[in-house]
Every structure is written in structure tokens, then in C-alpha cells.
C-alpha positions, 0 to 999 in steps of 0.5 A: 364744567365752567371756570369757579370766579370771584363772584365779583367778576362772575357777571362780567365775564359772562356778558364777556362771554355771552353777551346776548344770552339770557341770564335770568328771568322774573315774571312779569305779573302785569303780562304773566310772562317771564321776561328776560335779563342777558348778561350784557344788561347785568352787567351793565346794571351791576356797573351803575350800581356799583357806581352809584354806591362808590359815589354815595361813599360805600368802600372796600369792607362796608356793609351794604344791606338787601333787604327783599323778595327775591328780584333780579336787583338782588343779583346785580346789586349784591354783585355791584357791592362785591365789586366794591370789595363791600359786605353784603348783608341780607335780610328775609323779606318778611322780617319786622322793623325791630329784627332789621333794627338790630340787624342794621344796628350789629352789622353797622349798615348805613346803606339798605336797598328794600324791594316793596312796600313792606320792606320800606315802611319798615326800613323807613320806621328803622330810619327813624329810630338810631340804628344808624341806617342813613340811606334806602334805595327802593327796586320796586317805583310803585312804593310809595314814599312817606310824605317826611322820608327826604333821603330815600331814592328810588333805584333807577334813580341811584342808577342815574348817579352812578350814570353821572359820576362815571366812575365806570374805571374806577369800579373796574379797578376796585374789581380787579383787586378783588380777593377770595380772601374778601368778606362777602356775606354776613348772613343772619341766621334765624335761629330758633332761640335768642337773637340771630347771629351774623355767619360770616362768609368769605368769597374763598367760602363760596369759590370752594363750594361752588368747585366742589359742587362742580365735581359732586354734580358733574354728570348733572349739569349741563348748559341751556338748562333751568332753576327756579329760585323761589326760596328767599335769596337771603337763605344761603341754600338757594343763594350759593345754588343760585350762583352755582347755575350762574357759573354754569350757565344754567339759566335763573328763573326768579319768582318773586311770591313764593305762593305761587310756586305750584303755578310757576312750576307749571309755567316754566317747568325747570330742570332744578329747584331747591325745596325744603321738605314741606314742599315735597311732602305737599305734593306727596298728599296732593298725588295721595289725594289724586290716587284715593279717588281712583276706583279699587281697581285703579288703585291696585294698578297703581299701586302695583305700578309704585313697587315696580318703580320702587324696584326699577329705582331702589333695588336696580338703578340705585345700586348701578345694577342692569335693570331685568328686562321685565322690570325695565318693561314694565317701569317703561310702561307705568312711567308711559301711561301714569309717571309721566301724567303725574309729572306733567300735571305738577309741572315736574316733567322736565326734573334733572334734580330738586335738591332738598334740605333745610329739615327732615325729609319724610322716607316715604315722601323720598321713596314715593318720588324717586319711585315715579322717576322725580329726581329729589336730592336730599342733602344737608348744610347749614349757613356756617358751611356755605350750605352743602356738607352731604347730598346724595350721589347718582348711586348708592345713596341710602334712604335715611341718610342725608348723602355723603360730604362734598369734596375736601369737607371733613366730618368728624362725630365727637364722643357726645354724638355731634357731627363735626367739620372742618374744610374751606366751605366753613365760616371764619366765625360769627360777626361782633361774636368772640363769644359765639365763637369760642363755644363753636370751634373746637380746639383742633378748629372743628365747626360744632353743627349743633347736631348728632349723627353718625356715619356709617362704614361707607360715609353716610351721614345719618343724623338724630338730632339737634343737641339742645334738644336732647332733655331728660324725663323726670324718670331720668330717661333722655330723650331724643325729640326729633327721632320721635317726631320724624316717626310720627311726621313720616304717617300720613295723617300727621303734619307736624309734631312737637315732643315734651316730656323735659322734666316730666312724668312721661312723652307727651305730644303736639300734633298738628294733623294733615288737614289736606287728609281730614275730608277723607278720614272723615268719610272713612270713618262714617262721621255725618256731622262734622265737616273738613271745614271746621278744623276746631270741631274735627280736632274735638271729636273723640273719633278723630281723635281716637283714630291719631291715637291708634295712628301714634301707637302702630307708629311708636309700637317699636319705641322703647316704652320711655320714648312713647307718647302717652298723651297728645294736644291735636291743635286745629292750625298749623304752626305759624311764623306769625305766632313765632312758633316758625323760623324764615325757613319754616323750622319749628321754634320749640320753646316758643310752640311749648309755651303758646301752650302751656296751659294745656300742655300741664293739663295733660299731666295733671291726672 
């Protein structure tokens, strides 16, 4: 493993070190070819920037916003503002001029680089009102300015300044003086109620997660290997991964449209990827639908084949156990003629590890790709810990559990179930939040994560659910939403599930149904007249619906009888980020989905 620095000097001690070799990739959607930056040109561009920004004003414990897709001027920018000693502050590309406005306007931003032309059209929209923004630099030379912006610049532009004021001594000064004491990172949360909070994250924060994922993944990582970063640079998950490979000399493959993942993978074929379970679960129906088209007999092959990797995977490898030779040959043979084809056409086949977190990952999903040898890592972090708590080990980790902690990090579950942590991956506190940070600690200086759990007697961590959303029938029972939704998300006809009952009579449900299945239930079910295509139809029909029911009663058949869902909403879509029934990273918003229907939601209780 690679000397942990100061991300400051990260890029200069690479192109030091490894001037010609290639640091990161992007691709090129002009040539579709993924065209690479050594880190001798990083360094070069983080030292304009750097320039450019010390020229224009920006100082040791300013805060500099990036507000973009995920480019390769995210990297070297954020760099060029650490070795300022400044704060980078960044944003989801996706984010509306009035959550950037309070944003700007809470972190007291003057600076913000945008990346295309949605993220300048809003900005400049935010330039106008009095947030205080003063200043935007543009990566991308194809957006087009608006004809009364005389202040924004485009970034080769700003570069050239830096190039003029040669301030090159100066910066590398400043750099030098960097400390692991300095702010880095204010990263606003997403959250699912109210307005985001700012997590502060220090370079000592990032320096800590990055050793102790050095010692967790020690037998993983090795030079001359591939990420793909698809994940928004912004979420601390694949920031603090991103810059993990980047110490380790672990080349950075940046995809800009996260809509093309499924045709990067096939592109680049990486030996890491972080993902959040939707993904997975994705191309779990997408196998599935692969595997019901297969002839009966094919099928009993195959599905012969999945419980043998499942021994070969579960019973024996996991457990660090030697494999019989029986199994070791037929696991050979399956992964020979079906495994390997499987992770070829999805692009998978060159996987060291896909490290998983942000929501709760299905067993089956889990169980599924480890079984056919495709190495998801499930986890569990949050921004306030610089992202990992727990991860997986190589062996002996648990299905249900989201692994064991890093190194040096404490978990502690307090007498009303949340789990606890105290450790130098965790945030000093919310920015401009004396408020929010009083409610978070303890009085023994343990971080409230806001989620219950339990460990078990080898340290797995198990978690149950968030703690705002434990809430009480009108019978006085509580229920725990999530350990009901996640039963009901794990059936295969199920995509998405919200639980209600706080107050009420009894469990009911919103259920958004696996559409990619609806073709096939629907000839399963002999129904001539309804069509895949027509999800408002198919979510009406009594059949259909009939059929979720019985699903939702042989799910909930071991639930005590107060926790199950007696009635339910089938909703013909998806929950949507543009209804604000969705976080930046796809997590449910409760209160919002319960109250975009509410009307049906109290006709479910009426009789």
C-alpha cells in the first residue's frame, strides 16, 4: 500500500513519482473513446487553477463551490482549492436554482465552477438574486453564456490568468503549509426532511479513512488496475473511493452520464465500481430475465449450477474452509460455460470488487452475485463518517449484515437501539449548525447516525431501521417500517415499498411493482388483454393485483400480525427525484411519497 498524503499534495507527489503515467480517464462522447490525463498534466492543471484562484482573491479557509457532472476538472479543481488551504464546497449536478442559492448563500460561497449548461443557467439565475455568488467559471466552452452575464469565464480562460500571474511559488508555498487539521469538505447532505445540512469534513478525516481502508482492503488492491466513477463526485461514497484509487495508483475511469453506466462497464470493464443497490438489483432482474427464457430443462441446469456456486461461495469459501473436490469441479465447470458468459455480457468479468452502500441491499441480489463469483461488497457510511463504518471482510462476512467497522472506528448501540460512533473518520459538526450539532453528539462525543441496529457477538453490524421512522398505530403498536419494506423489496415482483400506518387503524402500503417482470407475469397469468406497455392498466387489473397480494401475504406469513400490511396502493411509476419523492442518491422521501398521495392513502381506510 501507498504512502496516505495530504490530499493537497496527492497530485504532485504522483506526477513526482509517476509523471507519464495515467491517472484518470473520461470519455470522449465526440469519438466514444476514453482518452487519458497523466499525472504530470494534473499537475500542471491543478497549478493554473490554483493560480488563477489565489490571483482572483480565494484564501486559506474560503469556500470555493463545483457544482457539476462528474469531469476531470472536478479532480484537479477541488485539488487546486485544497492547496489553497480553501474549503471545497460541492454540489449534485442535478440541484435547482433555490437549493444552490441556499447553499451559496449558508456556506458564503463567492466562487462556484459549473460544468454544463444546466449547472450555468442555474448558477447564473443564483447570480442575480443576493446569495452573494460573485463569480462562475464554466468547464464545458459549449455553454452558452447569457447575452447580461459579464463576469463569468470560461475555465481555459481562468487557467490562462493563473498562467499569467505566475504565482506558481507562491501556491507551492501555501502548499506546503497545508495541515490535516485544514477544513476540506463541506458536504451538504440530502437529506429526506427539511433543508440540507453542511457536514464538515477535515483532511485529517479523509487521511484516516484512506489508511484505514489501506489495511481493511490490503489483499485487494493492487497497482495497474481500474475504477469506474459514475456516482456523483459530490456523494462522500465515491469521493473518498475515488481518492482511495488515486493514492493507490489505481487508475480513475470518470463517466460523465450516469445513463450510460451499463454501456461504460462494457467499455472499460473495471476491476472496482461503487454502486448503490438499485443497480444491483437491476441487473439481478436483468440475469432473471435472461435465465426465465431459457427451456425448463436449461433452467434446472442452471439453476442446479447457482446452488453449487452458492456452496462453492457461501458454505466454503466464505467461511475460508477447502473447497471438496466435487464442488471445486463443478463450480469450475458452471463458472466455465455459464458464470463467466454471464459476466462478459454485463461487462463484469474483470471485478476484483464493487463495493455497494447507500440503502439496503436485497439478500437474494447479494447472495445471487457472489454466488455466480461477482464480487459486491456491501458496506455502510454515511457523510458524517467520511463514508465506510463496516464493509464486508474476505471471509466470514454474514448475509444480512452490512460487515464489520474500519479500523480505529468505535460502535456503540445505545439503550434505544441507534448505533453510535466515535473515531477520527468522524465530522467535527454541521456548518452555521450549533443546533444540529448539539442533538448529534452525545455527551461522551458519540456521533447519533440516526439508525438502530445491533451487533452481534463476532462484530456485525445489523441494522433495522432509521430511528425518525419508528412511529405507532392508532393500537399503540410500533412499527419498524424498513424491516417490513425490505421483506417486501427482497420478492421479485416488488421494486419499491413505503409503509404507513403512523396513527392508523392497521399496515398499509405503497408498492411500486418490478415493471421489468410485468411481461412475463402477465403471460403467466394467461391475461390476453392487457399489455406490459400500459403500466396504468396493468396496476388496475384485479389479477395483477391479486397476485402482489398473495406475493405480500407469503412474504409477511412470519410477521407478527400487527406489523402486516392489510391493504396496499399498486402506483403505475416509479418514485421519481422529480416529484421530490427521491434524495440525490435515490433514497425514499417518506413524508413526501405519503403525502403525494394522500388521498388515496385515506381511502384505503375508510371501510
Amino acid at each position: 500500500m501507498n504512502e496516505v498524503l495530504h490530499l493537497a499534495k496527492l497530485i504532485p507527489a504522483k506526477a513526482k513519482k509517476h509523471a507519464d503515467q495515467i491517472a484518470v480517464r473520461f470519455r470522449d462522447y465526440t469519438d466514444a473513446t476514453w482518452k487519458g490525463i497523466t499525472w504530470a498534466e494534473l499537475e500542471g492543471a491543478e497549478n493554473l487553477v490554483a493560480a488563477a484562484l489565489l490571483q482572483y482573491g480565494i484564501k486559506h479557509g474560503d469556500r470555493v463551490g463545483i457544482f457539476s457532472q462528474n469531469k476531470p476538472e472536478c479532480i484537479y479543481c477541488e485539488s487546486a482549492i485544497y492547496s489553497l488551504r480553501a474549503v471545497g464546497v460541492p454540489f449534485y449536478a442535478t440541484s435547482t436554482t433555490a437549493q444552490i442559492e441556499y447553499i451559496i448563500k449558508d456556506a458564503a460561497i463567492k466562487l462556484l465552477f459549473v460544468g454544463e449548461q444546466y449547472q450555468y443557467d442555474r448558477a447564473f439565475e443564483a447570480l442575480q438574486g443576493n446569495c452573494g455568488l460573485q463569480k462562475i467559471v464554466i468547464f464545458d466552452t459549449e455553454v452558452r453564456l447569457n447575452r447580461n452575464d459579464n463576469s463569468s469565464v470560461y475555465l481555459k480562460d481562468f487557467m490562462h490568468s493563473g498562467l499569467i500571474a505566475d504565482l506558481k511559488s507562491e501556491v507551492q508555498a501555501i502548499r506546503k503549509s497545508c495541515d490535516l487539521s485544514d477544513l476540506a469538505n463541506i458536504l451538504y447532505t440530502s437529506g429526506t426532511t427539511g433543508n440540507p445540512k453542511g457536514v464538515m469534513l477535515l483532511h485529517s478525516n479523509f487521511h484516516e479513512i484512506i489508511r484505514v481502508m489501506n489495511f481493511k482492503l490490503k489483499n485487494v488492491i493492487d497497482k495497474n488496475q481500474s475504477s469506474l466513477s459514475f456516482l456523483p463526485m459530490t456523494h462522500i461514497f465515491e469521493k473518498a473511493w475515488s481518492y482511495y484509487c488515486m493514492t493507490n495508483d489505481v487508475r480513475v475511469d470518470i463517466l460523465l452520464r450516469p445513463g450510460d453506466v451499463q454501456m461504460a462497464i462494457k467499455e472499460v470493464r473495471p476491476n472496482f465500481m461503487c454502486n448503490v443497490p438499485r443497480f444491483w438489483e437491476k441487473v439481478y432482474a436483468g440475469v432473471q430475465g435472461v435465465l426465465n427464457g431459457f427451456s425448463p430443462f436449461m433452467q434446472k441446469i442452471v439453476a442446479f449450477g447457482i446452488r453449487i456456486g452458492e456452496k462453492y461461495h457461501w458454505t466454503y469459501r466464505r467461511q475460508n474452509k477447502h473447497v471438496p473436490p466435487h464442488i471445486f469441479l463443478l463450480y469450475w465447470m458452471f463458472k466455465t460455460v455459464i458464470f463467466n458468459m454471464v459476466q462478459r455480457k454485463v461487462g463484469l468479468n474483470n471485478g476484483v470488487m464493487f463495493p455497494i452502500a447507500g440503502a439496503k441491499l436485497n439478500d437474494n441480489v447479494c447472495k445471487f452475485m457472489r454466488s455466480i463469483g461477482i464480487p459486491v461488497c456491501y458496506g455502510y457510511g454515511l457523510t458524517e463518517s467520511t463514508a465506510t463504518v463496516t464493509c464486508f471482510d474476505d471471509y466470514h462476512f454474514k448475509l444480512g449484515s452490512v460487515g464489520t467497522a474500519v479500523e480505529g472506528l468505535e460502535i456503540k448501540i445505545s439503550d434505544e437501539g441507534e448505533v453510535l460512533l466515535k473515531g477520527k473518520t468522524i465530522t467535527p459538526g454541521y456548518y452555521n449548525r450549533p443546533d444540529a450539532n448539539a442533538e448529534s453528539f452525545t455527551e461522551d462525543g458519540y456521533f447519533r447516525t440516526g439508525d438502530c441496529g445491533y451487533l452481534d457477538e463476532e462484530g456485525h453490524l445489523f441494522l433495522t431501521d432509521r430511528l425518525k421512522d419508528l412511529f405507532k398505530t392508532s393500537n399503540g403498536k410500533y412499527i419498524a417500517p424498513q424491516m417490513i419494506e425490505t421483506a417486501l423489496e427482497n420478492d421479485r415482483y416488488i421494486d419499491n415499498a413505503v409503509i404507513i400506518g403512523d396513527q392508523r387503524k392497521f399496515v398499509s402500503a405503497i408498492i411500486v411493482p418490478a415493471f421489468a417482470e410485468m411481461d412475463g407475469l402477465i403471460k403467466d397469468l394467461g391475461i390476453n388483454n392487457l399489455s406490459a406497455d400500459d403500466m396504468q392498466a396493468c396496476v388496475k387489473d384485479q389479477r395483477i393485483y391479486q397476485f402482489i397480494e398473495n406475493r405480500i401475504r407469503l412474504v409477511q406469513k412470519d410477521m407478527a400480525n400487527f406489523e402486516q400490511v392489510r391493504r396496499f396502493i399498486l402506483l403505475p411509476e416509479a418514485f421519481s427525484m422529480e416529484k421530490g419523492e427521491l434524495t440525490n442518491t435515490l433514497k425514499a422521501k417518506r413524508k413526501v411519497i405519503i403525502n403525494n398521495h394522500l388521498e388515496e392513502i385515506d381511502a384505503l381506510y375508510e371501510n
